[in-house]
C-alpha positions in Angstrom: -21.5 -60.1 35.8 -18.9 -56.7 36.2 -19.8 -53.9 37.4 -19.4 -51.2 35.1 -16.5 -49.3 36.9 -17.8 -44.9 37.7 -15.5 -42.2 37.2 -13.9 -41.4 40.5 -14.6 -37.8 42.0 -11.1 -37.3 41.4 -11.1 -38.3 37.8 -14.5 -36.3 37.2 -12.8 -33.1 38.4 -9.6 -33.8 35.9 -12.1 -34.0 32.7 -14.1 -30.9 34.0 -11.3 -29.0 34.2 -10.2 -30.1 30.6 -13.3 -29.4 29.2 -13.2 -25.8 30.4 -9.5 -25.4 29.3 -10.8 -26.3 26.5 -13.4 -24.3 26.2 -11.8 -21.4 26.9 -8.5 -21.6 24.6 -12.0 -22.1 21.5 -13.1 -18.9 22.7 -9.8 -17.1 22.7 -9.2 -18.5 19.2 -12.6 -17.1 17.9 -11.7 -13.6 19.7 -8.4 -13.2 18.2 -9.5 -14.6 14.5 -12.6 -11.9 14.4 -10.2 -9.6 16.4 -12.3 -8.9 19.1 -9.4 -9.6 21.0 -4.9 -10.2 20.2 -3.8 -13.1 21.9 0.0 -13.8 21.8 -0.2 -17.9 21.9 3.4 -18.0 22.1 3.3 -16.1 25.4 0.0 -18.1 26.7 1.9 -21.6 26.2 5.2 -19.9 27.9 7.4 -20.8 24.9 8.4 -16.7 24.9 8.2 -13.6 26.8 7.4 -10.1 25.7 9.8 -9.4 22.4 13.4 -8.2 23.7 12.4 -8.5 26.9 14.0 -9.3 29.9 14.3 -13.1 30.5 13.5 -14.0 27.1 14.5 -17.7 26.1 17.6 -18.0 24.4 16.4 -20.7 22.0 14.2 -17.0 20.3 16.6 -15.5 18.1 16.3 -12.0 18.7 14.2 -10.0 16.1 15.3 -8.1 13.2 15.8 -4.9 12.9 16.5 -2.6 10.0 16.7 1.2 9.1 13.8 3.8 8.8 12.9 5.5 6.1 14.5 8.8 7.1 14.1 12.2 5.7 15.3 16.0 7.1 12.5 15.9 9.8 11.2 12.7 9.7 11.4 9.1 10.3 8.9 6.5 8.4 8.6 3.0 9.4 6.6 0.1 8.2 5.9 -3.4 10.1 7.1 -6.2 8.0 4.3 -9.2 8.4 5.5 -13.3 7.7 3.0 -15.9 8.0 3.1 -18.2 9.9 4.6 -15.7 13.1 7.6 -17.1 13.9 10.4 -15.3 16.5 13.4 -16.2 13.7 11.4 -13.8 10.9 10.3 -11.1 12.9 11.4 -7.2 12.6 11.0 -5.2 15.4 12.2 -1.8 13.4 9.2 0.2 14.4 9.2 -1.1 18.0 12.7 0.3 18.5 12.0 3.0 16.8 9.0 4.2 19.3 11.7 3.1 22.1 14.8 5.4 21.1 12.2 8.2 20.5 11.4 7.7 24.1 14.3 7.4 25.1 15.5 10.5 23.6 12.9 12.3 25.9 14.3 15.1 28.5 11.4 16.7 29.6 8.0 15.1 28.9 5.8 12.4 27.3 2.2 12.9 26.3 1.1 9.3 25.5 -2.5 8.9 23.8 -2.6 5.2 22.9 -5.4 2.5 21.8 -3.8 -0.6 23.3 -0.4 -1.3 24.5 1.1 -4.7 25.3 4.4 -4.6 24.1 6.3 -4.9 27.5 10.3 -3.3 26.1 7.9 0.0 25.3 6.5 -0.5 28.7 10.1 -0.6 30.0 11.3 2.5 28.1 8.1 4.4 29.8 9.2 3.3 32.9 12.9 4.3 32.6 11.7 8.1 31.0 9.7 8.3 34.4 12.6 7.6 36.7 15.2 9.7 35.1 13.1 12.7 35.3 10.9 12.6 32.7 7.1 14.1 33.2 5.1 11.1 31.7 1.1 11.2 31.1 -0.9 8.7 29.2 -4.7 8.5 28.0 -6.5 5.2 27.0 -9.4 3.3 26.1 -11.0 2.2 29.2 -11.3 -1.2 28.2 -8.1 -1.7 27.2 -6.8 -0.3 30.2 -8.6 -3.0 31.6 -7.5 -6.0 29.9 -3.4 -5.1 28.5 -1.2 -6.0 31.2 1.5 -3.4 30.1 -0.8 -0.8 30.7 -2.1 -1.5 34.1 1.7 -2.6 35.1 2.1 1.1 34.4 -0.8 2.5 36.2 0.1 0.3 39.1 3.8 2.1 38.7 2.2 5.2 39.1 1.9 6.5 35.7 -1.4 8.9 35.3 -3.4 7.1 32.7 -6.8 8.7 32.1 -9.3 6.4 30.8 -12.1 7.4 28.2 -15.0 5.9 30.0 -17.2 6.1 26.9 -18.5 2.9 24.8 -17.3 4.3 21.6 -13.2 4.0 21.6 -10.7 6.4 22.4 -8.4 4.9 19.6 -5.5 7.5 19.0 -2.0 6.5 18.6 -0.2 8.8 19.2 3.1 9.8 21.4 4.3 14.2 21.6 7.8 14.2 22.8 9.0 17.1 24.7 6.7 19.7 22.7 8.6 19.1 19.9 8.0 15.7 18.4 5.1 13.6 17.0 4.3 9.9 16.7 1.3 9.1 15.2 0.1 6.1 12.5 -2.1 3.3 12.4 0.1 1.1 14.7 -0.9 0.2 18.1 2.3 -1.0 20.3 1.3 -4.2 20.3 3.0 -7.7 19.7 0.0 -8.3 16.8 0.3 -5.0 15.6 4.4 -4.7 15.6 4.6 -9.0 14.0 1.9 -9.7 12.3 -0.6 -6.8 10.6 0.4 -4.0 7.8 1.3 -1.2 10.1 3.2 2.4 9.6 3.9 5.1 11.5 5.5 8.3 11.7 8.0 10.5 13.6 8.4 13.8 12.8 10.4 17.1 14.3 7.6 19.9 14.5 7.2 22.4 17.3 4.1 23.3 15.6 2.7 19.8 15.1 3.7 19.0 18.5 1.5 22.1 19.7 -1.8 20.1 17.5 -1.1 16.6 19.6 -0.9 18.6 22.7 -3.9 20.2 22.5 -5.9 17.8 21.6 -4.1 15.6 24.3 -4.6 18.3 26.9 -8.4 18.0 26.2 -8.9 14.3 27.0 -6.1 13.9 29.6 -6.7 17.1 31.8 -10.6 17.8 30.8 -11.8 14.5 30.3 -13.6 15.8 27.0 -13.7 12.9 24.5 -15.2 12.7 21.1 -18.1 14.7 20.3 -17.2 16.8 23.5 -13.7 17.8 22.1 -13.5 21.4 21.4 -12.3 22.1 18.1 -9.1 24.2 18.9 -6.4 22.8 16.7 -3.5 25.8 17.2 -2.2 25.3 13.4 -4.2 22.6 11.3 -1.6 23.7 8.4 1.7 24.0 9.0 4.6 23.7 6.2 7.7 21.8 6.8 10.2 23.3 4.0 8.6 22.3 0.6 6.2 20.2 2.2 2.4 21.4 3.7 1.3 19.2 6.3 -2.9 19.5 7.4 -3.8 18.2 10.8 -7.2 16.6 11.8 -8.5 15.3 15.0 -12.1 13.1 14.7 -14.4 13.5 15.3 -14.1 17.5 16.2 -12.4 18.8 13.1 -14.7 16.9 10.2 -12.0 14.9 8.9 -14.4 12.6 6.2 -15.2 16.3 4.5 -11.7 16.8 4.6 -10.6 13.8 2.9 -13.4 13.7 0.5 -12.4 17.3 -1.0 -9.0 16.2 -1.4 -10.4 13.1 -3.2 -12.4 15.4 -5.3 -9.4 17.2 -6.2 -7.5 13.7 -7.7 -6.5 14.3 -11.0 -4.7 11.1 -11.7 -4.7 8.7 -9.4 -6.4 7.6 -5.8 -4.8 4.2 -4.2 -5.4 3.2 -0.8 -5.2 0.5 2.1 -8.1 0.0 4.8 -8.6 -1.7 7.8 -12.4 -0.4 7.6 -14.1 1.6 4.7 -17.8 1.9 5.2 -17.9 5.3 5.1 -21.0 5.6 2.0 -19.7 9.6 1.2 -16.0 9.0 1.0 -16.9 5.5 -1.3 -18.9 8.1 -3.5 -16.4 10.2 -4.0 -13.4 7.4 -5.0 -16.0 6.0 -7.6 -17.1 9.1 -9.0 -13.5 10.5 -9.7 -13.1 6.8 -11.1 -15.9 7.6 -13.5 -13.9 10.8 -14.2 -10.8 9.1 -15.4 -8.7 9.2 -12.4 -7.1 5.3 -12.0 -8.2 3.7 -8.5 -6.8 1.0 -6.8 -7.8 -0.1 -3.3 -7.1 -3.3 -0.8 -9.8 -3.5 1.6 -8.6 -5.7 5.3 -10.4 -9.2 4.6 -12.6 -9.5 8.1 -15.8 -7.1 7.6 -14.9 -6.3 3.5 -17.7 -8.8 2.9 -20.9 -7.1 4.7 -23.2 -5.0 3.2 -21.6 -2.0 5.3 -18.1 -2.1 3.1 -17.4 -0.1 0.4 -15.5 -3.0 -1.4 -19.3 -4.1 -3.0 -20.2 -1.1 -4.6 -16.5 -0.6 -5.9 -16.9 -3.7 -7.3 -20.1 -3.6 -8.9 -18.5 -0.5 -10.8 -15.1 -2.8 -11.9 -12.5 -0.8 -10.0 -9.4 -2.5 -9.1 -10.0 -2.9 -5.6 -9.0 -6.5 -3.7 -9.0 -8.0 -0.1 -5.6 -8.2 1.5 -3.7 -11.4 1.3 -2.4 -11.1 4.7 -3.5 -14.1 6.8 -3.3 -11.9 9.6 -4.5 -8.5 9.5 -4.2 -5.1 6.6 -4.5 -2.5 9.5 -3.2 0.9 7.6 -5.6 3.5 7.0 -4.2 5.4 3.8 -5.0 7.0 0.7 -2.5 7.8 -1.5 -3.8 10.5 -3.5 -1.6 11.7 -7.4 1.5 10.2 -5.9 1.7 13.5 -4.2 0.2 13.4 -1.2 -0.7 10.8 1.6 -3.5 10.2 4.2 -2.5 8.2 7.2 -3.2 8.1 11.1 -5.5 6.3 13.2 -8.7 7.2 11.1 -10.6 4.7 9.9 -13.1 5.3 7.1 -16.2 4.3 9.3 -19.1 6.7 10.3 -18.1 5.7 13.7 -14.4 7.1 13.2 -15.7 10.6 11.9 -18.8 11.0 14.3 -17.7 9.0 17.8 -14.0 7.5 18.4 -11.4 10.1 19.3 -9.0 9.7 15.8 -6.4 11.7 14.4 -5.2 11.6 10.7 -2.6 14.0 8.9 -2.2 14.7 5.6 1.1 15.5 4.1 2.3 16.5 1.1 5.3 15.3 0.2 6.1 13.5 -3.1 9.1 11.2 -1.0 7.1 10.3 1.1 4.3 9.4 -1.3 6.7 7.4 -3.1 7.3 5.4 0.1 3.7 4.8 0.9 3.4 3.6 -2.8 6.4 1.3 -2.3 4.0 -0.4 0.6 1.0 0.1 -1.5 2.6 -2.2 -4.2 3.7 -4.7 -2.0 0.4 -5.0 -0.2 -1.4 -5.4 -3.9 1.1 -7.6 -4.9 -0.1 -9.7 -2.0 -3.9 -9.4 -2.5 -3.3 -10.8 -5.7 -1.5 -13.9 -4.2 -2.6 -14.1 -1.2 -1.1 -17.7 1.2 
């Protein structure tokens, strides 16, 4: 009779290891698809390096890159999302567009970003340290932990001042020079730049740039995050030429009242895009000016739309127009579009959590062209909803 033959020690070892490979590449997935986590599978199975970065495989086309939206004192830009991700259909336009405004720096760079893990913004970082420029950076402490673009920087020498709080420093933000602002939803990373709705902002204010400072001088030199930020914003309404522009930092300046008396005001119509709306008071608001007349139309991010915490339920209990996005990915924008006049955007989600803990900023501007840009994106983000892939 034959012996039934054991698996050598060797062999044994071998399947272990699989099994744990395994096991681990399961978890990752579930991370990235609740979004607990971004992981760049491209990058993990060393078919590509960071986007436009050095050493990057020729057989990647380089990515596409097209005009902002430009106005007088501004510069809009919008990611542009394909399903699947591939390297041939991506658009880096926002990506260069946060590296030639660093690049344009002479004197100094306030940084105050969520996560960072795009490695050609790393670079431009770099480069304005070495050529003279004064660079400073704030962060969330776990991310500092875990995106290797920020800690190459730290390691570099870049002063990076973690929050060291659970709830999140989650500002996007960059003031250029004390003249400059970039602010939006988009977090410089490869998920955030390829694959989720994105925009973000540039724009040439002296007097906005002296908001973002302030409120970057407060978590940067005296460590005072969220509910410990003073409320000191040096001109929380500033005009731009025929345009008023209001300034809000979370959770200091009250930005849900804020947005719920401009919603109040909403003669006509109230549209917007969310990552996150659970916020029960803003909700109100959009469905009672509903009940008033004004049209509403709304496209709630898929992942968390379906608890009992979103405001998509109660919306749609009352029959408003409101949808889940149809981006396979992720809707990441945090806008209203209120009269076709005026537009919400920044890092604010519209959580309890964003108004009372996280350190957020949000602007609202006044401007009918840009309004009319926003509503461009709005439309194409409905149209998606609708027919979603």
């Amino acid at each position: 009779m034959a012996k039934k033959r054991r698996p050598s020690q060797k062999q044994a070892t071998v399947l272990r290891t699989l099994v744990l490979i395994l096991l681990v590449v399961g978890l990752l997935f579930i991370a990235d698809q609740v979004g607990l986590i971004e992981v760049n599978w491209l990058a993990l199975l060393g078919l590509e390096t960071s986007p436009g970065g050095p050493g990057q495989p020729t057989s990647i086309p380089p990515a596409i890159t097209v005009e902002p939206i430009s106005g007088e004192w501004y510069q809009l830009y919008f990611t542009t999302p394909h399903y699947p991700d591939e390297p041939a259909t991506r658009v880096d336009t926002i990506e260069q567009g946060l590296i030639k405004a660093i690049a344009g720096a002479q004197r100094s760079l306030d940084i105050a970003i969520y996560e960072l893990n795009l490695n050609p913004v790393g670079d431009a970082i770099l480069a304005a340290r070495d050529r003279g420029v004064t660079v400073r950076m704030v962060t969330d402490s776990d991310s500092l932990e875990e995106n290797k673009t920020l800690i190459r920087l730290k390691k570099a020498g870049i002063p990076i001042v973690p929050d060291e709080r659970n709830p999140i420093m989650h500002n996007k933000f960059v003031v250029v020079d004390g003249r400059a602002v970039w602010t939006g939803s988009w977090n410089f990373t490869i998920n955030d730049t390829f694959r989720n709705n994105n925009n973000a902002i540039y724009i040439q204010s002296p007097q906005l740039a002296q908001n973002y400072t302030a409120e970057f001088e407060e978590m940067f030199s005296q460590h005072a995050f969220g509910p410990a930020s003073p409320a000191n914003t040096p001109n929380p309404r500033i005009q731009m030429g025929d345009t008023w522009i209001e300034t809000c930092f979370a959770p200091e300046d009250g930005c849900a009242a804020q947005l719920i008396q401009l919603l109040n005001r909403a003669q006509q119509s109230i549209r917007f895009m969310a990552f996150s709306f659970t916020h029960d008071e803003i909700g109100r608001a959009v469905i009672e000016r509903a009940r008033a007349g004004v049209k509403v139309q709304g496209v709630f991010e898929t992942r968390g739309s379906d608890t009992e915490y979103s405001q998509l339920g109660p919306m749609k209990k009352q029959k408003l127009d409101v949808w889940q996005d149809g981006n396979p990915y992720t809707l990441h924008h945090k806008v209203f579009i209120v009269d076709e006049g005026v537009v919400v955007l920044g890092s604010f989600n519209f959580t309890g959590s964003a108004n009372e803990a996280n350190d957020e900023n949000m602007l609202v501007i006044h401007n009918a062209d840009i309004a009319r840009q926003f509503l461009a994106e709005f439309d194409r983000v409905y149209a998606q909803a609708q027919n979603p892939k």
